[in-house]
C-alpha positions, 0 to 999 in steps of 0.5 A: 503256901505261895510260891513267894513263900515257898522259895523263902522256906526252901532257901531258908531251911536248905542253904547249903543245897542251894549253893551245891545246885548253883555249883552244879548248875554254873558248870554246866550253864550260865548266869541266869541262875546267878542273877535271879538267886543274887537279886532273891539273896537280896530279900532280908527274909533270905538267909543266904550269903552272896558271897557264898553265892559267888564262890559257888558260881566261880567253881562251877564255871571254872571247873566246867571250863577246865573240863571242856578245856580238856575234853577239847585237847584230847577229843576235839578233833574226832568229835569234830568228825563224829559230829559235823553240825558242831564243827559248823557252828565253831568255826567263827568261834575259831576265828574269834579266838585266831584275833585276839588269843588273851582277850578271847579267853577272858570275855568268852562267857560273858558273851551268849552262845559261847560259854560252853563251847569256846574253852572246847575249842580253846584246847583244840588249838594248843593253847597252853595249859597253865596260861588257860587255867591262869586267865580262866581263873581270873575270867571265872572270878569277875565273871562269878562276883559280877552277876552275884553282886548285879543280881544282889544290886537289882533285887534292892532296887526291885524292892525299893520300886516294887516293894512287897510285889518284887518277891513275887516277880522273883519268884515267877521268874525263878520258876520260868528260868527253871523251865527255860533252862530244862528245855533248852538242855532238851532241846539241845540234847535232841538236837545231837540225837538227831543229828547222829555220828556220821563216822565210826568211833574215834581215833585216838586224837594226839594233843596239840600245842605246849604245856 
């Protein structure tokens, strides 16, 4: 069986898998996954829904920006402390959001290299909880449908320009995102390792800012 077919088997016979790992995978990563999954769901011989694809999306990258939100509010300063290679690499983050509050939570995970620790930041800076979760909501939406419907968008034109061959590129690059994805989560996860803590555990951190 090729791995072109593969992939229509499995996404055929185990739809409802599909969206829980896009649910799961959004909450953790970004949208690469969309894309590629969008531009597949495009292929008549794909039964799967986009828009399925899009609700998937916008409650994993909304649930995981509230809980980095979160953990931010409550833990952000000591984690800080604990890890010193974090604290460098937020600081322009923390300029970033100083400039333009609004506009900054609602661009944030459109832009490379801020999804994940920008909402972490945004709750160590007091913003309010209703006013984030309102604009993380709306920037988890246009976010979601945006890459569903570009990756749904590019794969009809994959198709009209490469016919047949454009489900065997989309596998291919399904297969490399696969692989980028588990090695960036390692390398990263080694990255903290070997940096190590550099003070005891931490205090207890008190909550800045309003409701």
């Amino acid at each position: 069986m090729s791995l072109e077919q593969w992939i229509v088997d499995f996404t055929n016979n185990y739809g409802p898998l599909v969206y829980l790992v896009i649910l799961v995978w959004t909450f953790l990563e970004g949208e690469t996954v969309v894309l590629i999954t969008g531009a597949l769901i495009s292929s008549d011989t794909v039964h799967l829904s986009v828009w399925l694809l899009a609700l998937s999306a916008f409650l994993g990258s909304f649930g995981g920006d509230q809980s980095w939100f979160y953990i931010g509010r409550r833990y952000g300063t000591p984690l800080l402390k604990r890890w010193p290679n974090m604290a460098t690499k937020v600081e322009w983050a923390f300029k970033l959001l100083a400039r333009q509050e609004d506009l900054f939570i609602l661009s944030f995970r459109f832009i490379y290299g801020l999804r994940n620790v920008s909402p972490f930041i945004i709750g160590m800076t007091g913003v309010s909880r209703l006013k984030f979760l309102a604009l993380n909501f709306i920037a988890a939406a246009v976010w979601a449908n945006t890459f569903a419907w570009g990756g749904y968008t590019l794969g009809k034109a994959m198709e009209i320009y490469l016919g047949e061959s454009s489900r065997i590129v989309l596998g291919v690059i399904v297969v490399l995102a696969i692989a980028s994805g588990l090695l960036n989560w390692i390398r990263q996860r080694r990255k903290v390792m070997s940096a190590g803590p550099t003070t005891p555990a931490p205090t207890e951190h008190e909550p800045v800012g309003g409701d």
